[in-house]
C-alpha positions as CSV (number, residue, x, y, z in Angstrom):
1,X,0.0,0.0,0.0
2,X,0.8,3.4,-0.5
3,X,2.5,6.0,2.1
4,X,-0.9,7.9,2.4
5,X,-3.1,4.3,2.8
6,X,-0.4,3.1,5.7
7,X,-0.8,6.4,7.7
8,X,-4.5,5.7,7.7
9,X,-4.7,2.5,8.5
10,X,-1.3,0.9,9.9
11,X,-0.6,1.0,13.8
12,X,-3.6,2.5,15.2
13,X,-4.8,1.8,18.9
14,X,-8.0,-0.2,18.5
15,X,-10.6,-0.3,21.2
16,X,-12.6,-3.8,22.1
17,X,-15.6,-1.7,21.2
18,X,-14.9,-2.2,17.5
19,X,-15.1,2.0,17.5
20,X,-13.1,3.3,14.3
21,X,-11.7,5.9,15.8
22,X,-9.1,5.3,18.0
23,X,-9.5,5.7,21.5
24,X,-7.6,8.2,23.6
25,X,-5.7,6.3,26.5
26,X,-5.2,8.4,29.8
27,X,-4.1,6.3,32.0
28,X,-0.7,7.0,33.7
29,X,-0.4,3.4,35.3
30,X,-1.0,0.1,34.0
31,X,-1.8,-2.8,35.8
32,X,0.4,-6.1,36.5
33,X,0.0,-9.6,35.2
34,X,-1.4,-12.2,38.2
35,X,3.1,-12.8,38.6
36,X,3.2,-9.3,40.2
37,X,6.5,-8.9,37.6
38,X,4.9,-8.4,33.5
39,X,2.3,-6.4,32.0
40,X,-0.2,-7.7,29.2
41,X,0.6,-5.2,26.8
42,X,3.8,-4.1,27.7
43,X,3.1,-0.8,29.5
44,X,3.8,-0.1,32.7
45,X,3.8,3.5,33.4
46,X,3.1,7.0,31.0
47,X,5.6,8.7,31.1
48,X,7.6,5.5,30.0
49,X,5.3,4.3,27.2
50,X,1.5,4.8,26.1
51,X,-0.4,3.6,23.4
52,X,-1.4,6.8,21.9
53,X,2.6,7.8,21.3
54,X,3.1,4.7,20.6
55,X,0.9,4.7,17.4
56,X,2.2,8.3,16.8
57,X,6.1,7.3,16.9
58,X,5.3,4.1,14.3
59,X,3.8,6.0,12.2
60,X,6.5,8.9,12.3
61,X,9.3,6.0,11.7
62,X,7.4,4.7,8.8
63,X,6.8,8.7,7.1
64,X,10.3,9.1,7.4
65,X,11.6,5.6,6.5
66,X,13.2,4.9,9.8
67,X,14.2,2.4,12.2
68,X,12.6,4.0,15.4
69,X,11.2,7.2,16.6
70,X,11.2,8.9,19.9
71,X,8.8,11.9,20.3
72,X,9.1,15.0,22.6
73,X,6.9,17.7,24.4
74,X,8.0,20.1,22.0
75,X,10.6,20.5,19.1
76,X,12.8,21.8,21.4
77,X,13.0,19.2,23.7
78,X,13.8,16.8,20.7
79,X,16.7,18.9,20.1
80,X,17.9,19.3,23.8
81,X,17.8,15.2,23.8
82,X,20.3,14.8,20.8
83,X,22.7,18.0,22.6
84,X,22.0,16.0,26.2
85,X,23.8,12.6,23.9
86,X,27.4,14.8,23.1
87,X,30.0,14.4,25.5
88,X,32.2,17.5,27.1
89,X,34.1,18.7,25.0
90,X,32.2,18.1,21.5
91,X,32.2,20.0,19.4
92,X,28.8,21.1,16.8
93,X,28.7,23.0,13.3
94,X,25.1,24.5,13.1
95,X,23.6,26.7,10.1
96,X,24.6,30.6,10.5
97,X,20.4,30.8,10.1
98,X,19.4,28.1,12.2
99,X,16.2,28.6,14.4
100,X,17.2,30.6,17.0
101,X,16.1,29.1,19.7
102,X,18.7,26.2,19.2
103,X,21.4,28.8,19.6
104,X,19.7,30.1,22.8
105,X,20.3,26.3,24.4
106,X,23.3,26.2,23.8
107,X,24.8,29.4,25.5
108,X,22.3,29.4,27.8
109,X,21.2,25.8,29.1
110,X,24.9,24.1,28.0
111,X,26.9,26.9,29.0
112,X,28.3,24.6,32.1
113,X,28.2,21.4,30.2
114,X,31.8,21.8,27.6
115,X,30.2,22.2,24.4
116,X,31.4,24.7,21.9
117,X,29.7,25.1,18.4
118,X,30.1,27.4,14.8
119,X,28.0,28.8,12.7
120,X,28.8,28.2,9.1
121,X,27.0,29.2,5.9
122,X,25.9,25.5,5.1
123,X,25.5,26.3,1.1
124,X,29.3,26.7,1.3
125,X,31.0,23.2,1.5
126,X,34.5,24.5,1.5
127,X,33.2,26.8,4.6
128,X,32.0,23.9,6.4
129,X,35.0,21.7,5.5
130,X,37.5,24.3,6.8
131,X,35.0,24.5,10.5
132,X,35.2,20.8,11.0
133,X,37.7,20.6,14.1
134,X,39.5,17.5,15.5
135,X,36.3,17.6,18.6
136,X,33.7,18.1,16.0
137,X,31.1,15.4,16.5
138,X,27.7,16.9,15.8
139,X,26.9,18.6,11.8
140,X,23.1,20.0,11.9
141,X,21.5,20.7,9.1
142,X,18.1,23.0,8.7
143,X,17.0,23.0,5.1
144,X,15.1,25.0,4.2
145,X,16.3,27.4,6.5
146,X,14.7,29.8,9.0
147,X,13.7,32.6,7.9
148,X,16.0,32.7,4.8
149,X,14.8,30.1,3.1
150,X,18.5,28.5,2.5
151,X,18.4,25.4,0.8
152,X,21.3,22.8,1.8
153,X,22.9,19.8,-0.1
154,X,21.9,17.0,2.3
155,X,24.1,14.4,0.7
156,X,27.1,16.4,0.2
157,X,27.0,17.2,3.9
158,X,26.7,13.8,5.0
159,X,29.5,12.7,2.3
160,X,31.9,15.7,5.1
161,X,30.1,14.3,8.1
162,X,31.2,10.6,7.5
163,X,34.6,12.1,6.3
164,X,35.3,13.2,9.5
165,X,33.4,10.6,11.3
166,X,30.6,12.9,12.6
167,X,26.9,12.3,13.1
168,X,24.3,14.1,11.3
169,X,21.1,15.7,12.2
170,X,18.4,17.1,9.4
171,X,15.4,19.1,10.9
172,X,12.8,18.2,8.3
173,X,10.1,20.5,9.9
174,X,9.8,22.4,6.6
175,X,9.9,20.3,4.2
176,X,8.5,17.2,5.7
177,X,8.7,13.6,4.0
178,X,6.2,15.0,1.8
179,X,8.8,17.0,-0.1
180,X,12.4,15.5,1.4
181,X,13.9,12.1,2.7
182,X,16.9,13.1,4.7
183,X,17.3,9.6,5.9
184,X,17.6,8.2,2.6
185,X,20.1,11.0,1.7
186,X,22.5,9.7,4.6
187,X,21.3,11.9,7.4
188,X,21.3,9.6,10.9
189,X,18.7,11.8,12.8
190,X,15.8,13.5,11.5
191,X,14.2,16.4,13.8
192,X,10.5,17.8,13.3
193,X,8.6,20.0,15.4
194,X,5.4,17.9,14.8
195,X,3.8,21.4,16.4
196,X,3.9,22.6,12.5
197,X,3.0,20.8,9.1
198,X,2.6,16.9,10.8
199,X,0.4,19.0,13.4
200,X,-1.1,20.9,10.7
201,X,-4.2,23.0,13.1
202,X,-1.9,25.1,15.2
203,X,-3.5,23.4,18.5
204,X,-0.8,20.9,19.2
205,X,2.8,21.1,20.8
206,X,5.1,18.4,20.3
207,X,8.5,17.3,18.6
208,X,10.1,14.1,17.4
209,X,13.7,12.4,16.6
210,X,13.4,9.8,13.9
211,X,16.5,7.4,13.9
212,X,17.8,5.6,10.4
213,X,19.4,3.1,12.7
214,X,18.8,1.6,16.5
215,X,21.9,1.9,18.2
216,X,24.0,3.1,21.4
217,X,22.9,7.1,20.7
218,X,19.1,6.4,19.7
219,X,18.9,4.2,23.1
220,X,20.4,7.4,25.0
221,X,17.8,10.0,23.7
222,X,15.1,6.9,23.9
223,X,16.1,7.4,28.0
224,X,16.6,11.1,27.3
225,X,12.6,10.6,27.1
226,X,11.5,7.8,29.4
227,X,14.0,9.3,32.6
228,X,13.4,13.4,31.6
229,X,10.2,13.4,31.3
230,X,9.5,15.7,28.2
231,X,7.0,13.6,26.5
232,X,3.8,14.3,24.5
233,X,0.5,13.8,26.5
234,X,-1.8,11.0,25.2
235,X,-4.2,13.7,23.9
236,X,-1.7,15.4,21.8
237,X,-0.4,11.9,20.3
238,X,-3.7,11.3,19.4
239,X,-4.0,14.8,17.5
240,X,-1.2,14.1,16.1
241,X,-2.5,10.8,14.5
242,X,-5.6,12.5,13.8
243,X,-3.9,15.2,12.0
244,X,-1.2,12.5,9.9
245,X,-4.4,11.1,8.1
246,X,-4.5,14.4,6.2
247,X,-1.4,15.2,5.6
248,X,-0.5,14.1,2.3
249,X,-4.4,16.1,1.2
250,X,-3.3,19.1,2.9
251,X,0.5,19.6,1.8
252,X,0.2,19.5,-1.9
253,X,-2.2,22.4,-1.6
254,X,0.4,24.4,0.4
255,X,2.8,23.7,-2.1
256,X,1.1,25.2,-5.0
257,X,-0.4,28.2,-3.0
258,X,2.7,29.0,-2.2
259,X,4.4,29.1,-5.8
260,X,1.5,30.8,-7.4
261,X,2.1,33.6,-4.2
262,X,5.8,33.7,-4.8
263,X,5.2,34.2,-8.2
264,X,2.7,37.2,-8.0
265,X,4.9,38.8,-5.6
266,X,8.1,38.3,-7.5
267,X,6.6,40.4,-10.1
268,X,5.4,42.9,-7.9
269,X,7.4,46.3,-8.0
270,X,7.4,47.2,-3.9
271,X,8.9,43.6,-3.5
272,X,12.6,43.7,-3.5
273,X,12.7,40.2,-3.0
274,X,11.0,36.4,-2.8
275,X,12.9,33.7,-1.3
276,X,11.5,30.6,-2.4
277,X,13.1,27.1,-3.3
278,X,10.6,26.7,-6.0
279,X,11.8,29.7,-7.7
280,X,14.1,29.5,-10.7
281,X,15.8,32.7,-9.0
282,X,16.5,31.1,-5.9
283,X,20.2,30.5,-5.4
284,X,19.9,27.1,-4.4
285,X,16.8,26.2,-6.5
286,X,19.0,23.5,-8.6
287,X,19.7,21.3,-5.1
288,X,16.4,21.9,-4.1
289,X,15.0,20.3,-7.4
290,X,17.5,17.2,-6.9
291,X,16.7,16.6,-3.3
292,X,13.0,17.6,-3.1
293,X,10.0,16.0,-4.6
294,X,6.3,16.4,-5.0
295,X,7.2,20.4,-5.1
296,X,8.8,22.5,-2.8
297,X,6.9,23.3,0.6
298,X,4.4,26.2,1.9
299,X,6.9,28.7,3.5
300,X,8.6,31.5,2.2
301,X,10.0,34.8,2.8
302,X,9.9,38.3,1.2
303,X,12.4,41.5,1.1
304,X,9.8,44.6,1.7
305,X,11.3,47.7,0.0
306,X,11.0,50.7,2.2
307,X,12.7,48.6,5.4
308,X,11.5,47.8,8.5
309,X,8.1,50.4,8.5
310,X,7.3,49.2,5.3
311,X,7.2,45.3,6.6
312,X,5.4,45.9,9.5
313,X,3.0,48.0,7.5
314,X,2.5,45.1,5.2
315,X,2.3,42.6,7.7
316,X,-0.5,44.7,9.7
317,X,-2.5,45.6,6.5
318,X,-3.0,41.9,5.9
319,X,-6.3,40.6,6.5
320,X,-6.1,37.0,5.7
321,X,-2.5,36.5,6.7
322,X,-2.5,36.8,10.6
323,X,0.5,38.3,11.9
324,X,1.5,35.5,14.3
325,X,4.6,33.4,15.3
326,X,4.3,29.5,14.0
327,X,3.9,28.2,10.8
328,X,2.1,25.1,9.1
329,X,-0.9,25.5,9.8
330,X,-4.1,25.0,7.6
331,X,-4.5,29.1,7.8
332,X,-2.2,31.6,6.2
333,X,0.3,33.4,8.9
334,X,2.8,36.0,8.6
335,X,5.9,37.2,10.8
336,X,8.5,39.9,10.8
337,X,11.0,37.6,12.1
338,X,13.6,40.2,13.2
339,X,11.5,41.6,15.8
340,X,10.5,37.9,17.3
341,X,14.4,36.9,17.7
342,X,15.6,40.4,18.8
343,X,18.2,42.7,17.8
344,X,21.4,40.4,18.2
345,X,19.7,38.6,15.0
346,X,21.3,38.6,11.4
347,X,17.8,38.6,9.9
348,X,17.0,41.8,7.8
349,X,14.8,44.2,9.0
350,X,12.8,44.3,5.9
351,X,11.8,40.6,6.2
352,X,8.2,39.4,6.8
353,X,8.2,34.9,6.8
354,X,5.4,33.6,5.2
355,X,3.4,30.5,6.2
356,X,1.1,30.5,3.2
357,X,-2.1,28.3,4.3
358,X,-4.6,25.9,2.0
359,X,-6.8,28.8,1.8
360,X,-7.6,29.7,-2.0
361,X,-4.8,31.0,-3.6
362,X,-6.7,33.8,-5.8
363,X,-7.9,35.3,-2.0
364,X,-4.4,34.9,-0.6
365,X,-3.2,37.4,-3.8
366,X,-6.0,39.6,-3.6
367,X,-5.6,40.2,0.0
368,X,-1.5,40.6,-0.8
369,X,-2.8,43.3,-3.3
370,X,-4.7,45.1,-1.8
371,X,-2.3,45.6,1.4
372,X,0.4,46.5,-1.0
373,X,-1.4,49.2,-1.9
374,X,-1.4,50.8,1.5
375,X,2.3,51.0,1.8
């Protein structure tokens, strides 16, 4: 069966009721065989295992092709897991454009802990070559990238990584295995904040690490999980599942929203710039071509000319694009990223990220018209 059938109808929690939905199990303890020592089903306590993120983290493994999958309370706790696996003294290359937020654990919650990392430019390979150092252990990739929409050459990265005997870690949130397969491109850990596209409704927070193989690291971040605590409550597992039965409906549609949007406002004359994989003029539009299938995502960002005034005017005169934080949602959104990170960010000040929705297209460019007109 195909991708789309399996999500449906592989690995659900069924219910003796013969219900077709699946049930929501909230239960934090289980109880005990007769012995006093096993449990029927294998679950012993919530925080260690449920049934709901149980179903959620096969399905995950299987969208991504991997061997396991260990889900979080949040994005960021997915990535705190794989920083909690490095060792004093380790050493991480991250994209000069990364989410911020992964920068902010770093200096701030690893500060005591040894770890030193650099920013590099990862669309230049002879930049990143030249970063690698003898402690470097960790290479993390974003692609595309936040808010700049960089695209980067997943196998060529991995073909340094394994060069120098590091690990590799992909977040897929914006492209999701809808469009990319870092797994199948050599990466060893995919990332997602499942909050976003897998979540699809902006109503759930969650994250996930999807492994290409089981071994000594994916058992660490497995414990990471079961002995930390950070995990997803059975309610927003089962969202989550909910929410994977549409997902290959809904991400085509953001897909070609979004390149008929970047078109219009590549054309448009108080548009300095569009930053959009799918776009011939993007930089990196060849490697996004090669390593990106079924098109090319629902996010993008544009250069407003006229500055910072100019973008938040734009951003405010929008009526169907809500000027809020997040992205991958069913509705369109729209944030000037330089005032959410702060003023030690590199993002312009003319920059307004786009989370175009599955809204029609022909209203998304009428209301981008009409604001347009105000500034």
């Amino acid at each position: 069966m195909e991708l789309s059938t399996r999500i449906i109808h592989e690995d659900n929690v069924k219910d003796k009721s013969g219900a077709v939905m699946s049930p929501i199990v909230l239960s934090t303890t289980f109880e005990r065989n007769d012995d006093g020592l096993t449990y029927p089903e294998g679950y012993v306590y919530s925080r260690y295992d449920n049934p709901n993120r149980q179903s959620l983290e096969h399905k995950l493994a299987m969208m991504e092709n991997g061997k396991a999958c260990v889900s979080f309370s949040s994005g960021l706790a997915a990535a705190t897991a794989v920083f909690q696996s490095l060792k004093t003294g380790d050493h991480i290359i991250l994209p000069d454009d990364a989410y911020f937020s992964l920068y902010n654990i770093l200096t701030h919650l690893f500060s005591g802990f040894g770890l030193s990392f650099t920013k590099v430019d990862m669309t230049d390979l002879n930049k990143l070559q030249s970063s690698v150092q003898p402690n470097t252990k960790l290479i993390w990739m974003e692609t595309p990238s936040n808010p700049l929409i960089k695209v980067t050459d997943i196998a060529a990265v991995v073909a340094i990584a394994k060069e120098h005997k590091c690990f590799t870690v992909a977040d897929n949130t914006w492209a999701t295995p809808f469009y990319t397969q870092p797994l199948e491109l050599g990466v060893d850990i995919v990332m997602h904040s499942t909050t976003k596209y897998l979540g699809g409704h902006s109503d759930i927070l969650g994250g996930a690490l999807i492994f290409k193989e089981e071994n000594e690291r994916s058992e660490f971040i497995k414990n990471c999980q079961k002995y930390g605590g950070a995990v997803p409550s059975p309610y927003d597992c089962w969202l989550l599942c909910r929410s994977l039965t549409t997902f290959h409906a809904r991400m085509p549609v953001h897909s070609n929203n979004a390149m008929q949007l970047a078109h219009y406002l590549e054309t448009h004359p108080k548009i300095e710039r569009v930053l959009y994989p799918g776009l011939p003029s993007h930089p990196q539009h060849a490697i996004a071509k090669k390593q990106m299938k079924n098109g090319y995502s629902g996010m993008l960002s544009i250069l407003v000319k006229g500055g910072e005034a100019a973008a938040l005017k734009l951003a405010g005169a929008l009526k169907l694009f809500t000027h809020a934080t997040s992205l991958g949602g069913v509705e369109s959104l729209i944030e000037h990223r330089k005032s959410t990170e702060g003023p030690a960010s590199a993002t312009p000040e003319n920059l307004l990220r786009i989370s175009v929705g599955i809204e029609a297209v022909n209203d998304l460019i009428a209301d981008f018209e009409s604001a347009l007109a105000q500034i």
